[in-house]
C-alpha positions in Angstrom: 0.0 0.0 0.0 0.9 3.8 -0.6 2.4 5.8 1.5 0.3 7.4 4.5 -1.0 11.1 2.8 -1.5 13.9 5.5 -4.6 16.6 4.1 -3.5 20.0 4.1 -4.6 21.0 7.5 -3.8 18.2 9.1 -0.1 20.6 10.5 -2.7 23.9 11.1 -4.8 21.3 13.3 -2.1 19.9 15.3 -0.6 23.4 15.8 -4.3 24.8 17.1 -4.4 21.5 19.3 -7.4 19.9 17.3 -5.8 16.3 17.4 -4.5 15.0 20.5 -2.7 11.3 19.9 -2.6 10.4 23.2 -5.8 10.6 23.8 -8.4 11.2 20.8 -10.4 8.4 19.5 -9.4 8.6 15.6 -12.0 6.6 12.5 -10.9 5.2 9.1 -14.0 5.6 6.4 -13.3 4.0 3.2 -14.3 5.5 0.3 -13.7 4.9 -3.4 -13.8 8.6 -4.3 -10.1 10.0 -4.7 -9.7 12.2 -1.8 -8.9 15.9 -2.0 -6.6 16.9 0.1 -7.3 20.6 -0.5 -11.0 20.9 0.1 -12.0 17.8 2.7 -11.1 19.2 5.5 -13.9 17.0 7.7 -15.5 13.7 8.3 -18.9 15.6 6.3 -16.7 16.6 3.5 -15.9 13.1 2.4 -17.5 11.8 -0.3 -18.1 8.4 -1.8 -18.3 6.3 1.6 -18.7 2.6 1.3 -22.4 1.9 2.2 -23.3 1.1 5.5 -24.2 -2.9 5.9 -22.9 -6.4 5.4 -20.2 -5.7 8.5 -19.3 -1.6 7.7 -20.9 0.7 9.5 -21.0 4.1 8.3 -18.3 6.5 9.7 -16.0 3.5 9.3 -13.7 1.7 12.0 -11.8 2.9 15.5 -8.2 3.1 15.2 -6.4 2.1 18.1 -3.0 1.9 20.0 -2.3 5.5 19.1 1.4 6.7 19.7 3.7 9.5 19.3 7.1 9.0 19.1 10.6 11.3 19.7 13.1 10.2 16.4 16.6 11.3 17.2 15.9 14.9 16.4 14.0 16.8 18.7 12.3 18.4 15.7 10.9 14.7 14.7 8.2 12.9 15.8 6.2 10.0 14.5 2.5 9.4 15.0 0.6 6.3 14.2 -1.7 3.5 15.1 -0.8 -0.3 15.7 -3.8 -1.5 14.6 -4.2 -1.9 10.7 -7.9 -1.5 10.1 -10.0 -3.9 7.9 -13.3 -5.1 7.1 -15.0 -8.5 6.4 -18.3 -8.3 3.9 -21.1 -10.1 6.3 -24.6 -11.2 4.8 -23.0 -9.3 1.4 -20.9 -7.5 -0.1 -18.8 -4.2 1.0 -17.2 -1.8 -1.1 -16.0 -0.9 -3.8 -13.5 0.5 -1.7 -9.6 2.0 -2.3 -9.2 4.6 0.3 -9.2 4.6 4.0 -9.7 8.2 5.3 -8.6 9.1 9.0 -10.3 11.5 11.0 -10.8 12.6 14.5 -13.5 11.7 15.7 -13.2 13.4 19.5 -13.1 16.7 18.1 -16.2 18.4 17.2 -15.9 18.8 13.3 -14.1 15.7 13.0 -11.4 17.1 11.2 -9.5 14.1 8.9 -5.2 13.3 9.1 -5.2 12.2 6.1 -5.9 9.1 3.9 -4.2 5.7 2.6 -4.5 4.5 -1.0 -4.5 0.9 -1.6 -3.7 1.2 -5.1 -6.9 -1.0 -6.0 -9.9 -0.7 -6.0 -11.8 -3.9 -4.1 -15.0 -5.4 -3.1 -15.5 -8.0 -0.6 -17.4 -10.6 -1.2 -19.3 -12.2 1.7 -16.4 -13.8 4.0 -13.4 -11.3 2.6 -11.8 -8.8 4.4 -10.7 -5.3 2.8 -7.4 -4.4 5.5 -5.6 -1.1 4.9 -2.2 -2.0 6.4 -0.6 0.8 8.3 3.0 1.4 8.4 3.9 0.6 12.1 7.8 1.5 11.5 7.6 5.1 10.0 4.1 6.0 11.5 2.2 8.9 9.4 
């Protein structure tokens, strides 16, 4: 899978403390719309959302195991989750889906990080699982 993509807000919102990693509950909504990293600055802007059924539920899954990490510079830090999200189609079918979309979900306008492409676009047919595999060594 790509490399994680930050939106560009995602640096205003950390520097005006709307995400807090240690503690904010962040969501993953998968989409198969492209995602603009210009103009979708929030959960409502996001377009395209996998329906809700057959095992996703609409506003997508919880990330969890958040961390923030020092690198060697003081300057550097990496943020991430340890869980890699993923769906299995229940009773149906799920998708088409190619992007996973973070956002915050504590925060009141649920602003979104940024999104993951999987390079494909999928469906999952009843007993598959969709899993967008984070990058646990270099974070987001």
């Amino acid at each position: 899978m790509s490399s994680f993509v930050p939106h560009n807000n995602f640096y205003r919102d950390l520097a005006t403390k709307k995400h807090d990693f240690s503690s904010d509950v962040f969501k993953v909504a998968l989409t198969n719309t492209l995602p603009d990293v210009a103009t979708w600055d929030e959960y409502a802007d996001i377009t395209g959302e996998v329906a809700n059924g057959n095992g996703y539920v609409t506003g997508g899954m919880t990330l969890t195991g958040n961390y923030v990490t020092a690198l060697g510079d003081p300057s550097e830090w990496k943020l991430g989750f340890t869980n890699d999200p993923s769906i299995t189609a229940v009773g149906g079918t799920v998708g088409p889906a190619r992007y996973a979309t973070v956002y915050n979900n504590t925060h009141a306008s649920k602003p979104i990080v940024g999104h993951w492409d999987r390079g494909v676009s999928d469906t999952a047919q009843i007993g598959d699982t969709i899993t967008f595999d984070d990058d646990n060594t270099n974070g987001i």
